[in-house]
C-alpha positions, 0 to 999 in steps of 0.5 A, a space after each residue: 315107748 310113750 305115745 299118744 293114741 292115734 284117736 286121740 291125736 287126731 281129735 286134738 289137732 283137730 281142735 288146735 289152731 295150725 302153728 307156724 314156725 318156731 321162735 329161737 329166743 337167743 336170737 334177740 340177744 344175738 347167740 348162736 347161728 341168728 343169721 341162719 337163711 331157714 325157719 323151724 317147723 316142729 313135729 310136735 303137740 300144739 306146733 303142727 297138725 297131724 294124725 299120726 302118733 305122738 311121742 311125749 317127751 323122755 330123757 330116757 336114752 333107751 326112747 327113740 324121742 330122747 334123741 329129738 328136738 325137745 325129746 318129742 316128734 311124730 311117727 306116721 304108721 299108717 298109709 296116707 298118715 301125714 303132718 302139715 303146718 302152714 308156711 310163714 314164708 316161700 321157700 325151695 330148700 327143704 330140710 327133714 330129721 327124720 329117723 327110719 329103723 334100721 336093718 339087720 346088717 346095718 345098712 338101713 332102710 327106706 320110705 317115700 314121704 310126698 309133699 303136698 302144698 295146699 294140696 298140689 303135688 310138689 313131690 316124693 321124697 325118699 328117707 333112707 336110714 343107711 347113714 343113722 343108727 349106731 351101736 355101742 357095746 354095753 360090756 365097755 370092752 369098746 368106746 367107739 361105735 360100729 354100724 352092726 345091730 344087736 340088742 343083746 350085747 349093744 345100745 344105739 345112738 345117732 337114730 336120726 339122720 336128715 335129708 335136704 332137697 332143692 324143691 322143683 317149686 316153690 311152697 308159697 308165703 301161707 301155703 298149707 305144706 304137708 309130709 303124707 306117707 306113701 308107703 303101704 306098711 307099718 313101719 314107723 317113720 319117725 319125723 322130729 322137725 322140718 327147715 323150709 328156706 328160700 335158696 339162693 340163686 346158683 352162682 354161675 362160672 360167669 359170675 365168679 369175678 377172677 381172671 385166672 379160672 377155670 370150670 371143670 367140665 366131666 369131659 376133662 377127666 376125674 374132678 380130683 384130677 382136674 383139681 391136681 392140674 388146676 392148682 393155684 387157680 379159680 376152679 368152678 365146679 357147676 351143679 350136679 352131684 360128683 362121685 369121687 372115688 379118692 381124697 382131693 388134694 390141693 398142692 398149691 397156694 392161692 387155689 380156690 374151689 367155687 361151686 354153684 351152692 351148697 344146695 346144688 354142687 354135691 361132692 360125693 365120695 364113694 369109697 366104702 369104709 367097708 374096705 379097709 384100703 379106702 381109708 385115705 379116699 375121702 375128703 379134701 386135704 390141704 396145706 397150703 395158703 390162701 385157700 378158698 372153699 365155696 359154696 358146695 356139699 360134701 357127703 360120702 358113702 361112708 356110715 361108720 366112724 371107723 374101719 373094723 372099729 379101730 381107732 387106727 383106722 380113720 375113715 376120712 375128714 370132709 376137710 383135713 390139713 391145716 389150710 396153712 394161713 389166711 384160708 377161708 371156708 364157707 357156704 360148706 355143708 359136710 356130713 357122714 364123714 368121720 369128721 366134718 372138719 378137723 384143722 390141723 396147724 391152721 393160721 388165720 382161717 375163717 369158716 363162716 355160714 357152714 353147715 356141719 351136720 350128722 358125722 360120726 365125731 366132732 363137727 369141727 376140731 382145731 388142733 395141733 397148733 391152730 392160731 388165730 381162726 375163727 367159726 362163724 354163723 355155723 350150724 353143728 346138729 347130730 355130730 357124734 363127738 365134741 360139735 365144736 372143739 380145740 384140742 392142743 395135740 402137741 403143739 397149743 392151739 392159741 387165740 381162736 375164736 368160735 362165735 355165733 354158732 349153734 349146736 343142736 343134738 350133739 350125741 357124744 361128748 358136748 356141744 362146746 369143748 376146749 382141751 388145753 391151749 391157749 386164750 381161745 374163746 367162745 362167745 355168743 353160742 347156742 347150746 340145744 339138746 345135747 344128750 351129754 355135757 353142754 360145753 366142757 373144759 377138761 383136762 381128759 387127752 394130753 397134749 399141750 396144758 392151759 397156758 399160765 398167762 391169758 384166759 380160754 374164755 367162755 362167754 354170752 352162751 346159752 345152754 338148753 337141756 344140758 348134762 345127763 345123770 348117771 345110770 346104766 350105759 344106754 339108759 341114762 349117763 354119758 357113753 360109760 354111765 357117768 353123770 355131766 355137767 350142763 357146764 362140766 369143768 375138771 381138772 383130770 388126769 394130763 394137766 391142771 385146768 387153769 385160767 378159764 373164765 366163764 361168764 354171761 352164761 344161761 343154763 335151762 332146764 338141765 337134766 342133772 347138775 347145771 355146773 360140775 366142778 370135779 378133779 381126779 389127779 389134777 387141781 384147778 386154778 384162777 377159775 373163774 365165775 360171773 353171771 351165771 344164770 341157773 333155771 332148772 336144774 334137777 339136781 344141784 345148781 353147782 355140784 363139787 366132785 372132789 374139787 381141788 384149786 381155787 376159784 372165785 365167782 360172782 353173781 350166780 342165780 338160781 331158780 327151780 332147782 331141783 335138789 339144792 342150789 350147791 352142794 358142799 364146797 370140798 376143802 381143798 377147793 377154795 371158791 370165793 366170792 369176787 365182784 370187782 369185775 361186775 357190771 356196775 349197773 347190778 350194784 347201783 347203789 340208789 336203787 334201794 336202801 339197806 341198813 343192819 339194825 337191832 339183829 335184823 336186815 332192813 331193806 326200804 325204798 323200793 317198789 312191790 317186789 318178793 326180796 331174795 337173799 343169797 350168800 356169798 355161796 350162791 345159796 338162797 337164805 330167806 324170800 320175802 313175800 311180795 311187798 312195798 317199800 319196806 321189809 325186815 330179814 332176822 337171823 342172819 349169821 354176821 358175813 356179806 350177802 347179796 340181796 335182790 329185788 326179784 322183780 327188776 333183778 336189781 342186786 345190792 351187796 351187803 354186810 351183816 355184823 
């Protein structure tokens, strides 16, 4: 593991200015959860103070840190080692990632952190790895995970965890606030980041504007119960941390479970997932109309994906059913379940400021004929399979709509996935950190093909760190070795890939190719490509895996990339330049002048500026200098190309002869 010395550590922090919160520079365009209520403190070099260790930044799986926020954070070893940042505003809900290591049975370990504000004593906070860290089988002979340690035969994912607190006090606008370790050991533990928000007021029974509701009180039985015989009305559940031993069931229209805040009603299912008849006692289940959910947090004792690793054997959604129609969710916080949410059938659903955090698969999946519902101004981090996904299983999913949300850390998969169906969309989504794919369109599980009319479109989404290379399970590559896409299309094995749009997307620094464009058994058809926004990648800016269909783009940029901009396009996959559709403002025709003469491209009237020159690939054929007014291009090859001004980004389609 790479890291700093202690020593040195400490002499730099010393010299350094405190840092404040992080900026998310998506949040000025107006992508991903921009809403969010808290503010990101990082346990990283130049962000914080600190004489603990340092870990540098890898994309080796086999490092602790590959796992973190910008693959870095911060161990403290020693007693009375500490991280501190100075707050940009007071808050009372504290959040940490964190990662302890784990035991030899699987069940973790513990440590105290105390929490200083400028200097006074806040509080303890315990940090328990029983929910993190899992194992995969290195032999390929399982694809799921268990909870079991062993380093000869298995690799680890989901190493961190994070733990949120209502703060008995404030930490004030300004106060110095500071993690110390407590501990009189050498463990390491590890911090990747803090959240600091101002939480809202409980909401009371009193304020909870129906008529027809009531509050559940301990005195009147089990909370599953009081539910059961409270249907179709307002069910208030006050502050407190509730231990449920069984699924709740809501069995009638127009029910509404109210609690006093996500940062105060904890619903705790305490079936363990180490028996093997428990696997149907957690989560809250419905299919009926006009739910409502509010304003609670949902965790389990659960800290597997499955009982005995057996995919047969599922141990439980934090929200299950189809919610029937015109349902709503939200001020949901859900983690360890199996799942955070997987909606089956749903109508008119609406899940909006929910937190869908450290669960063992997808964060949220619409499947089995879920139409017109929508994610909103959520928050996806540390989920072991697709953060966010429709899947069309038997029946096509048609018309939602994920939007504003941001996904960070996502361990398996990708951050962003659609599987067949129908016109679903995804707009304005931030994309961070994903150890595998970015966001994906595939043809990889049966069920119901891409429909032939309509687009599934992916739009206004930026992509940070995206897609992995290949290399050996649990050192490089996706769960079996196999290279991603930061955007990964293919057209696999159960039916064609067709009539996907994508468009506006940014893709950063991606860890091998931007764009995998790939077939195995199936073709792609009627994709298509516009303003794609390449910069870093360390392979290729598109790769073509044996591509077969057609497609067409337009305006796709690229900057620092690693290898080549595009690898060779196959011949069976017929990929166009198509700018019909494009903005006109990037091919304003008097923004500078272009004339062909004598075998050479002349470009004039413009301001200084380097001038870029693409083919209709994608491929950048020649860069200018910087220079005013007037430059020339030799040897072009006679076809159409697209020359920019590299300083106003300003576009102009041309034709040699």
């Amino acid at each position: 593991m790479k890291k700093v010395n202690l020593f040195l550590s400490l002499l730099f922090f010393t010299l350094a200015p405190f840092a404040q919160s992080v900026s998310f520079p998506d949040d000025e365009k107006e992508r991903g959860y921009y809403t969010r209520p808290y503010l990101r403190y990082e346990a990283e070099s130049g962000k914080c103070e600190t004489n603990g260790t340092i870990l540098e930044a890898t994309y080796i799986q086999t490092e602790l840190q590959s796992e973190a926020s910008n693959q870095m954070a911060i161990q403290l070893i020693a007693k009375d080692s500490y991280i501190r940042w100075t707050s940009d505003e007071a808050a009372d809900g504290l959040t940490i990632r964190f990662s302890l290591p784990d035991n030899a049975n699987g069940k973790g370990t513990k440590g105290t952190l105390t929490l200083y504000a400028d200097d006074t004593y806040i509080q303890d906070i315990i940090l328990d790895s029983y929910w993190g860290w899992q194992y995969f089988l290195k032999d390929m002979s399982n694809s799921y995970p268990d909870n079991i340690p062993d380093t000869n035969t298995k690799f680890p994912r989901m190493r961190f965890d994070e733990t949120h607190v209502k703060l008995e006090n404030k930490i004030p606008a300004g106060a110095i606030f500071k993690l110390v370790k407590a501990d009189n050991n050498d463990v390491p533990y590890t911090i990747d980041f803090v959240e600091l928000e101002p939480v809202a007021p409980t909401v009371t029974f009193e304020s909870v504007p129906d008529a027809n509701k009531v509050e559940y009180l301990l005195s009147e039985g089990t909370l599953a119960f009081f539910i059961s015989k409270n249907a179709g009305k307002t069910i208030y559940i006050p502050a407190g941390k509730y231990e449920v031993d069984t699924k709740i069931t809501i069995n009638s229209d127009n029910t509404k479970l109210i609690g006093a805040g996500m940062w105060y009603t904890e619903i705790y299912f305490t079936a363990s997932s180490d028996e093997r008849n428990t696997f149907n006692r957690r989560g809250i289940e419905t299919y009926q109309n006009n739910i409502v959910i509010e304003g609670l947090f949902l965790n389990t004792v659960n800290n597997k994906r499955y009982y005995n690793n057996d995919s047969n054997n599922q141990v439980g959604k934090g929200l299950m059913g189809s919610f029937g129609s015109n349902s709503v969710i939200r001020n949901v916080w859900a983690e360890h379940f199996e799942c955070g949410a997987w909606i089956d059938g749903a109508d008119n659903l609406t899940l909006t400021d929910c937190r869908f955090r450290n669960n063992y698969a997808d964060g949220i999946n619409f499947s089995y004929g879920c139409k017109n519902s929508t994610v909103e101004y959520c928050s996806f981090r540390n989920n072991g399979d697709d953060d966010i996904a429709t899947w069309s299983r038997e029946r096509s999913c048609e018309n939602n709509t994920f939007r504003y949300c941001t996904t960070e850390n996502n361990w398996r998969a990708s951050g962003l996935g659609f599987f067949g169906g129908k016109q679903n969309t995804a707009h304005n989504i931030v994309i961070i950190d994903p150890m595998e794919a970015g966001f994906r369109v595939t043809c990889d599980f049966n069920g119901v093909a891409f429909a032939t009319e309509g687009y599934s479109e992916f739009r206004d989404i930026s992509v940070y760190k995206g897609g992995t290379k290949s290399g050996s399970r649990g050192v490089n590559g996706d769960l079996w070795g196999n290279q991603q896409g930061a955007v990964h299309i293919n057209s696999s094995v159960h039916y064609d890939l067709q009539n996907i749009k994508i468009s506006n997307i940014n893709l950063y620094d991606s860890k091998n190719d931007a764009v995998f464009i790939g077939s195995s058994s199936k073709s792609i058809q009627n994709l298509i490509m516009e303003n794609i926004h390449i910069s870093g990648a360390q392979r290729y800016g598109i790769f073509f895996n044996n591509a077969r269909g057609n497609g067409q783009y337009c305006n796709i940029e690229y900057l620092n990339i690693g290898v080549n901009n595009i690898n060779t396009s196959p011949s069976a996959f017929n990929f166009i330049e198509h700018c019909d559709n494009v903005p006109l403002e990037m091919f304003e025709p008097n923004l500078f002048k272009t004339a062909f003469i004598q075998g050479k491209l002349v470009i004039s009237g413009f301001e200084k500026s380097s001038v870029s020159v693409y083919d209709i690939s994608g491929r950048k054929n020649y860069q200018t200098a910087i220079v005013s007014n007037q430059t020339e291009i030799p040897d072009l090859n006679p076809g159409v190309y697209l020359v920019r001004l590299d300083k106003s980004n300003q576009v102009k389609k041309v034709l040699t002869r």
